[in-house]
Structures are given as C-alpha cells and as structure tokens.
C-alpha positions in Angstrom: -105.1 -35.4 -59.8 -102.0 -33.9 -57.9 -103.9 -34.5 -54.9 -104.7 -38.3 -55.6 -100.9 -38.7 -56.7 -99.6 -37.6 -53.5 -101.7 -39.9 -51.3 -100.3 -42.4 -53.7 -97.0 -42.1 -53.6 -96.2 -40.5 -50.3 -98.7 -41.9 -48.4 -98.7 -45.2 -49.4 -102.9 -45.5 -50.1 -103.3 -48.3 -52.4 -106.8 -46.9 -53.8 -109.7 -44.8 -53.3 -113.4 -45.0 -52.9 -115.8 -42.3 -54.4 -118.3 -41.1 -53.1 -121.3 -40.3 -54.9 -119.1 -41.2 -57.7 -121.7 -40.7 -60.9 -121.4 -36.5 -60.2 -117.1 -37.0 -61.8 -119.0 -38.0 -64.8 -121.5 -36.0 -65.2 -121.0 -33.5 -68.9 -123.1 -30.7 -68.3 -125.9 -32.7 -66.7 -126.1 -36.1 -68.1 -123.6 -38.8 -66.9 -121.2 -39.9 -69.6 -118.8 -43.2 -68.4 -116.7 -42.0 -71.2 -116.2 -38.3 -69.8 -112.7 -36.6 -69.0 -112.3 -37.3 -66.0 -112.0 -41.0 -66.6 -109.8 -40.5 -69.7 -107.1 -38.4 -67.2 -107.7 -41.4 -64.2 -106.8 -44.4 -66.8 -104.1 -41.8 -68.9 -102.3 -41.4 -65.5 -99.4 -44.0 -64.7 -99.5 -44.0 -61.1 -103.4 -43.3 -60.1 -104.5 -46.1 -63.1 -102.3 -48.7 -60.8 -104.5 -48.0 -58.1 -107.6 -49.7 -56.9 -110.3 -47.5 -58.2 -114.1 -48.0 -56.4 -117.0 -46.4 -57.0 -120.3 -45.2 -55.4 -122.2 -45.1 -59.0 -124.8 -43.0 -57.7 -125.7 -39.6 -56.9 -128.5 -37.4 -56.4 -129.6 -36.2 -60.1 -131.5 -37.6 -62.5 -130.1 -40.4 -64.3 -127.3 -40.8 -61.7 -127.8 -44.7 -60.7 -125.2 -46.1 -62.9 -124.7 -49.5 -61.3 -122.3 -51.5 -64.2 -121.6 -48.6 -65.8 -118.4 -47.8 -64.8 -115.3 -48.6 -67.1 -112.2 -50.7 -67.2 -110.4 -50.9 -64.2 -113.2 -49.8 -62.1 -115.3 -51.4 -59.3 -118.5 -50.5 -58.1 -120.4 -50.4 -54.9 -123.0 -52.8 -56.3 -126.3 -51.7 -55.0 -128.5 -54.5 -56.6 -126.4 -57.5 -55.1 -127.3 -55.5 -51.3 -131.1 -55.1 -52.2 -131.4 -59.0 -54.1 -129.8 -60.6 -51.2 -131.8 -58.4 -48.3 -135.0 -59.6 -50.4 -134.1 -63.5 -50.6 -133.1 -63.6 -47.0 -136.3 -61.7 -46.1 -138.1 -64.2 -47.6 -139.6 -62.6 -50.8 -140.4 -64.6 -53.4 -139.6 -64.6 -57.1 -136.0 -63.4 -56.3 -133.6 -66.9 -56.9 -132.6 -66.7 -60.6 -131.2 -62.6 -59.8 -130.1 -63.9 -56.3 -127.6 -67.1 -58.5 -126.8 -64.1 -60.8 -125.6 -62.3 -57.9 -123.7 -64.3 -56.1 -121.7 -65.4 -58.7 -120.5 -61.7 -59.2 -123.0 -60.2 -61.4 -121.6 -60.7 -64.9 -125.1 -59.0 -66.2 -123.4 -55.8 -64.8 -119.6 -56.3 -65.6 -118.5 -59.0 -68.1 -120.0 -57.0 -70.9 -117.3 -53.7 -70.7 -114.5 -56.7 -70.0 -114.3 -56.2 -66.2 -113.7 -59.8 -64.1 -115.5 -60.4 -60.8 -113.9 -58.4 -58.2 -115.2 -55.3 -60.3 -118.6 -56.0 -57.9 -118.3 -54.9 -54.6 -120.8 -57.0 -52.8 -122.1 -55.5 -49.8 -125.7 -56.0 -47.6 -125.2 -52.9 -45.0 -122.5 -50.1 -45.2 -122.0 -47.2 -43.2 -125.4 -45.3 -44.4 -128.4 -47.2 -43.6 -129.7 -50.0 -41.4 -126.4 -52.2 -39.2 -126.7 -56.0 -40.0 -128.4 -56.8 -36.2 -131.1 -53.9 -37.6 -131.9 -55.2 -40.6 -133.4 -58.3 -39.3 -134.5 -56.0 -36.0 -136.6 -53.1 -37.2 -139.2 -52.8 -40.1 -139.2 -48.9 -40.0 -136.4 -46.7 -39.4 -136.1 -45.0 -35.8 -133.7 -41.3 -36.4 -135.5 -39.4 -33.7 -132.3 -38.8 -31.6 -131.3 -36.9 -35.1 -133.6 -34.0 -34.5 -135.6 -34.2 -37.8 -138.3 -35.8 -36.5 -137.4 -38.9 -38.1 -137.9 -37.7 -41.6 -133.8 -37.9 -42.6 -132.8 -41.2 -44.1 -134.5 -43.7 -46.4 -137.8 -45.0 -45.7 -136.6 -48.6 -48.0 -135.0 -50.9 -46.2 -135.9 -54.2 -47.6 -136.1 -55.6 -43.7 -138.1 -57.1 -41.3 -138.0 -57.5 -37.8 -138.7 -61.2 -37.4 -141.9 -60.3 -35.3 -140.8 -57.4 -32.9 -139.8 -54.1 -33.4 -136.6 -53.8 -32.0 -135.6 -55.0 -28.4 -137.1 -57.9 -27.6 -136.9 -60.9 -24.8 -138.9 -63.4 -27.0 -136.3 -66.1 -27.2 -137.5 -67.5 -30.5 -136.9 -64.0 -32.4 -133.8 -63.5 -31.1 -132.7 -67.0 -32.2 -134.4 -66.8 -35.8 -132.4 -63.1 -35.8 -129.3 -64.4 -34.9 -130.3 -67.1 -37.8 -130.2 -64.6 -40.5 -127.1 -62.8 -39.3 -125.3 -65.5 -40.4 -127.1 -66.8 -43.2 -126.3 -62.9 -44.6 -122.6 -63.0 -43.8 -122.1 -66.0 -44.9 -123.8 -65.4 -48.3 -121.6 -61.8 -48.6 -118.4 -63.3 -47.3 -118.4 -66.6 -49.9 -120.2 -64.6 -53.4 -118.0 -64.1 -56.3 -116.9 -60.5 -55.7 -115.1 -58.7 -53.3 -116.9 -58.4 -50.3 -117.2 -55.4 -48.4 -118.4 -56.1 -44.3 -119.4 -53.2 -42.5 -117.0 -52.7 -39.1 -119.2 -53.7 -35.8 -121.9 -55.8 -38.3 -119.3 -58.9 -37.2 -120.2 -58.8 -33.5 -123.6 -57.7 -34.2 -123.5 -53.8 -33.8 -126.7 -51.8 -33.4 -128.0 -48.5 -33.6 -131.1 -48.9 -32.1 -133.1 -48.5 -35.9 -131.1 -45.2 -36.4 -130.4 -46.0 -40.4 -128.4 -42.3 -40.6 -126.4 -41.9 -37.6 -123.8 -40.5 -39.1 -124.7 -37.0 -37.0 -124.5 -39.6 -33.5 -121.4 -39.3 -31.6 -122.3 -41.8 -29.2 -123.4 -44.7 -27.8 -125.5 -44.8 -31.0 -122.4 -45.0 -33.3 -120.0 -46.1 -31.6 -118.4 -49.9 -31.2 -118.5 -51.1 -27.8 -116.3 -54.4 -27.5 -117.5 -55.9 -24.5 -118.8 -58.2 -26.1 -122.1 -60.7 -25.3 -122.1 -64.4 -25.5 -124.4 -63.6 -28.7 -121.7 -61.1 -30.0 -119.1 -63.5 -29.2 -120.5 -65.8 -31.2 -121.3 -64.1 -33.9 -117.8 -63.0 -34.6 -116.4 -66.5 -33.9 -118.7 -67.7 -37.4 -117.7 -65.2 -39.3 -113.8 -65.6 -38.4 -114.6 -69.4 -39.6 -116.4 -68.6 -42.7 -113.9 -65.7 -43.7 -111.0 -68.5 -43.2 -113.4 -71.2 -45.7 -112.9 -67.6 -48.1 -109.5 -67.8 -47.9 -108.8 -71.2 -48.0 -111.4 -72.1 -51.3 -110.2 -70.8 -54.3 -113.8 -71.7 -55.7 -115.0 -69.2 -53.7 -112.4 -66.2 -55.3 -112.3 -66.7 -59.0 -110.7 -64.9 -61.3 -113.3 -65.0 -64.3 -117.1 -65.0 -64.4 -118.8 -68.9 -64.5 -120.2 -69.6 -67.6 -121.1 -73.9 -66.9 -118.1 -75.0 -69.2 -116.0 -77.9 -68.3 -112.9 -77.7 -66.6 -110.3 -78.3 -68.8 -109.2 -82.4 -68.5 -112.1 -82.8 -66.0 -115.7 -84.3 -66.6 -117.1 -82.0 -64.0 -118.7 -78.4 -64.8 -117.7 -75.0 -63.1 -120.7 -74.8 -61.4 -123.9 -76.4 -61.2 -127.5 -75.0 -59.4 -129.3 -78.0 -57.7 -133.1 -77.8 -56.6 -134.0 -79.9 -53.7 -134.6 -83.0 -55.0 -130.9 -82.7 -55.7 -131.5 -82.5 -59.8 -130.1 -79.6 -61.4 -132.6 -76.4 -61.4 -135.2 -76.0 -64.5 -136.3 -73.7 -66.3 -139.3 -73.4 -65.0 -138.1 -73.9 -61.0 -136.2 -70.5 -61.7 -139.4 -68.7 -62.2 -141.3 -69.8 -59.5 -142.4 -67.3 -57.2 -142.8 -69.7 -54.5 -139.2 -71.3 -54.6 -137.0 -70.0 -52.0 -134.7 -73.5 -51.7 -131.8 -74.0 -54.2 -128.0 -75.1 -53.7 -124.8 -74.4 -55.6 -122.3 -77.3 -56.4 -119.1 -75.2 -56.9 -116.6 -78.0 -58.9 -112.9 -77.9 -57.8 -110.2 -79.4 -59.2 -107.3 -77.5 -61.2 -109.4 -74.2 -61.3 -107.8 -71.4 -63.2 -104.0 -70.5 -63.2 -102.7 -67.2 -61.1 -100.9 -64.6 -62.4 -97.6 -66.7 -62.6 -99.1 -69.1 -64.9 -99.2 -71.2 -61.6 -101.8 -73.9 -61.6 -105.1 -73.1 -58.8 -106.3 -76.3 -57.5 -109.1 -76.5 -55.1 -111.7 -78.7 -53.2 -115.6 -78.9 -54.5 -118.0 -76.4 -52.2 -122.1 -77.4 -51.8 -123.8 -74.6 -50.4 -127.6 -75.6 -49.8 -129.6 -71.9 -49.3 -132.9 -72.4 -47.4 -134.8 -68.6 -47.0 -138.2 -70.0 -46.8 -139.6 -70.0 -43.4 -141.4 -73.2 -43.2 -140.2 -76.4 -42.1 -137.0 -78.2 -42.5 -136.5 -79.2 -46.3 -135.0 -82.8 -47.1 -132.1 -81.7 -49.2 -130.7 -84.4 -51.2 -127.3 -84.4 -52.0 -125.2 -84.8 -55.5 -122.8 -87.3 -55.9 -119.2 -86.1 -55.0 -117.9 -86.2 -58.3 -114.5 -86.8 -56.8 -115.7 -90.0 -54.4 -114.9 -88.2 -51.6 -117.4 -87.8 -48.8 -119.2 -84.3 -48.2 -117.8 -82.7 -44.9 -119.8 -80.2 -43.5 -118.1 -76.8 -42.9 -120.4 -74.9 -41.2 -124.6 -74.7 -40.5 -125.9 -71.2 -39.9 -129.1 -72.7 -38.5 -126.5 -74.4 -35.8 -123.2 -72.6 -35.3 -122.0 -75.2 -33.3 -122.2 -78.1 -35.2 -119.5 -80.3 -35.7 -116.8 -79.4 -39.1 -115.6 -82.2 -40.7 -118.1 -84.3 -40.1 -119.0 -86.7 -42.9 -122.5 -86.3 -44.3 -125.2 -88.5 -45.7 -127.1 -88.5 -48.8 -129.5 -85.8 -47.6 -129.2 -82.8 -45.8 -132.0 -81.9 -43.1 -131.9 -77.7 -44.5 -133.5 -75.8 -41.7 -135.8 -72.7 -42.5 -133.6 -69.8 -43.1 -130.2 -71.2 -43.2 -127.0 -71.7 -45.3 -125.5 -74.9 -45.1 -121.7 -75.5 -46.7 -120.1 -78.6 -47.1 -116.8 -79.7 -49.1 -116.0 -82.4 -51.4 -111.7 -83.1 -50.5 -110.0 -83.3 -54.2 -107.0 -84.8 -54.8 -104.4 -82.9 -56.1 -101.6 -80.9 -55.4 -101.1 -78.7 -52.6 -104.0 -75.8 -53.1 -102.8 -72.2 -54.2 -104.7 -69.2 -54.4 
C-alpha cells in the first residue's frame, strides 16, 4: 500500500493495471472479490481515487473472474476480445453476445452497480497475436523463442484470410487490410473504454510470434517507416478515434436499456436487421446471421458531472462480417429529418465524409459502415 501511495502522490500516476489480478484475491486458494486486500484499496483515501484496472485472471483454478471485480474497479474484459475476434472471423451464432458487447457488457457490470467504462474493451494486447496477425496467421509461429514453438496459446480465434502469413496475393492483403479496420473501428466506437495495442495502429507484426515478449528485436520492436498500407491504416484510425471524441453516443455514462429519451419520441438505441426493421427475436438466434446495424439516438443524451446537459448527433453503424456478397442495407428514417452523412466505410477508406446518403446502403462483405444523423441543438458537450 505504501508503495502504491508513493507512485500516487509523488509520482503523479493516475492509476494502475494488475496483472494477473484474481491471485490479490485469492483467501487461502479460492478467489474471494470481497477479500482484504480490496477492503484496504477502497478504505484508502488516496489509492481508492485512483483508476483501478484489472487482469481478472490468473493461473489457478477458478481464477477467470471476468465481472467479478467490485466497485470502483475495471477489468480487462476477455469475452468482449474473444466475441468480437469471432464475429469478425465470420462465426456464426455470435450477434446477440456481439450487441451485448459492444454496448459495454452490462451482463458483466451493471449488476455490482459499476457504469460502462468498468469494461476495458480490447481485441489484441501485448500477449498474444498483433492486430495485422490476427487476420494473418491461423497457428502461432514462436520458433525464434527457443521452445520449439510450444510457449504461448494455441487459441487464437483467427484466421489468415487464405495464406499463412506473408503473402503477394493482392486480394488477401486487401480483404486483411478490410478487417483491420472493421476491428478498430468496432473497439474504438463500443461502449467501454477501449484499450489499442501500441504498433496495432500502423499495422505492426510479429511475424505469428503471439509471445514475443522474450524478442528484443525486429520481432518486437515498432519500426515507423511506415508503408503506404501502414500509412493508411493509421490515417482511419486517427478519423474514427476523432468520430470517438466528437459523439457523445459513442461514450455514455450509463448502460442502454431501450428507454426513451426524456422529452424525445426517439429510443436510446435501436438494433436494425437488413431489411432495415428492428431485429427479432428469432433473427438474434440465427446461426446464419452475420448482418445487423445499430441506430444510436442523439439528442440531449445524459447530463455530465456539472449537471450540464450532453447533446449529440444520431450514429447508424451497419456491421457486415459475412463474407458473401454486398448486402442491400436499408436505411431507418432519420428521426430528426436530417439526411444520413456517411463518416467513414471500412470496406473503402477513402470514400467521401459528409456525403449524403440514400435510402439504402450497398454493405460490403466484411465491413463497418457509420453514418450520422446532424441534430439540432445546442452546441455538443461531452
């Protein structure tokens, strides 16, 4: 405790991660969330003001306590990484977790009283495949760490898009470039606070090393001259972290729950199939449905911490992981009047923003197309 105190106060560190966080709570040999250690953390006037993040797993039985954590904790959230590696891979049967998921897995946090950013959202962190090798490699590749390649995990929840590895086809490397975005756009705009591995943003491999952390090399190591691919690749995600920033849909304070804004007609949030009706019941079972789109409703939002009113414009995001042909997505009705204006298209990077857009949206196969509804209102705050 006197150690995480000085880091606080003299260093100036505004929180801490855990690692293998679920071993502080173990009592004996079972994990208890209500054990000492957390009593002193939330007891303690300076480390309880901290940001407090864990890794809720460890090695022992019983120690994958994803949502387990309490008040004012936030966890490394392991199934919103292997959920959205499985829809963007193409699996089926995986959309009603995926909409759980992205709007900040309240199935995991709402019920101890914890708000969204208690989920860390994250699809590749420092252990494990980089972004450009999850959509590169089907099996791991850790000879260079001298174990014969039996170190790191063997489940990976990728695919290489039809080569392993380095390839000249120019139709992988485009359907690979595809699902870069499509991932960091789905991670950057999720309720939650997303976590972006460094060097996954200009498209960073390891050559299908998934535990390099033993490389001090070429292996590891960023290099920044960057390729026209690389370039662009960090030019999206600059654009889609700004839509982040500038959406206070996408950044809520409170879990969606489909009620009406207070004074507007309009939902919180409404989940469209194709045909541009709201999803079924029986759609959300579906093994085969890979298609669905948000409609996230602006408007006067929430209120921040002042009591200072959050107005915002309304956000369509149309998610396409099958990978078929184009799908016809029709669009819903701006319930504002305004006309959609798309914001970005992962199938096509450089498509033109602001541009106003018809009834129906031509979806691409694995893409993740946003567009914006302008609301009238005040000046937006966040």
């Amino acid at each position: 405790m006197d150690s995480l105190r000085y880091w606080i106060v003299h260093m100036r560190i505004d929180g801490f991660r855990f690692d293998l966080a679920s071993t502080l709570a173990r009592e004996l040999h079972e994990v208890d969330k209500l054990g000492a250690f957390f009593d002193i953390i939330h007891q303690d006037p300076v480390i309880s003001q901290v940001k407090l993040i864990a890794e809720p797993w460890d090695l022992g039985a019983g120690g994958y306590q994803v949502g387990n954590f309490p008040v004012l904790w936030s966890e490394w959230n392991g199934k919103y990484r292997d959920c959205v590696r499985h829809f963007w891979k193409g699996d089926g049967g995986v959309v009603s977790e995926f909409a759980t998921r992205f709007c900040g897995s309240s199935d995991l946090y709402e019920w101890s009283n914890r708000r969204p950013h208690a989920s860390i959202n994250f699809v590749t962190a420092h252990d494990g495949f980089t972004l450009h090798d999850l959509v590169s490699y089907n099996q791991k590749h850790n000879e260079a760490n001298g174990e014969n390649n039996r170190d790191g995990t063997d489940d990976n929840i990728s695919w290489n898009c039809g080569a392993e590895g380095e390839t000249n086809d120019k139709k992988i490397l485009a359907l690979r470039e595809k699902k870069k975005r499509a991932f960091l756009a789905t991670l950057i705009l999720s309720q939650g606070a997303p976590m972006l591995r460094a060097g996954d943003e200009i498209g960073q491999t390891q050559r299908g090393n998934n535990n390099a952390y033993c490389q001090d090399n070429d292996i590891s190591w960023l290099n920044w001259d960057l390729s026209e691919e690389e370039e662009s690749l960090l030019k999206f995600t600059r654009r889609v972290t700004a839509l982040f920033a500038e959406q206070p849909v996408f950044n809520r304070r409170r879990f969606f729950h489909g009620q009406l804004i207070q004074g507007d007609e309009a939902p919180e949030i409404s989940w469209l199939d194709p045909s541009g009706a709201t999803m079924s019941k029986e759609a959300w079972n579906k093994a085969e449905v890979r298609c669905l789109g948000v409609e996230l409703f602006g408007g006067n939002i929430d209120v921040n911490e002042r009591g200072e009113a959050i107005n915002g414009d309304t956000m369509l995001l149309l998610f396409n992981a099958d990978h078929g042909k184009p799908i016809p997505f029709v669009l819903p009705a701006p319930e504002n009047g305004t006309p959609w204006e798309l914001m970005f298209d992962t199938a096509n990077p450089d498509a033109e923003v602001g541009g106003s857009v018809d009834k129906k949206y031509q979806l691409a196969p694995c893409s993740l197309v946003a567009l914006c509804s302008r609301v009238p209102s005040e000046e937006t705050t966040i």
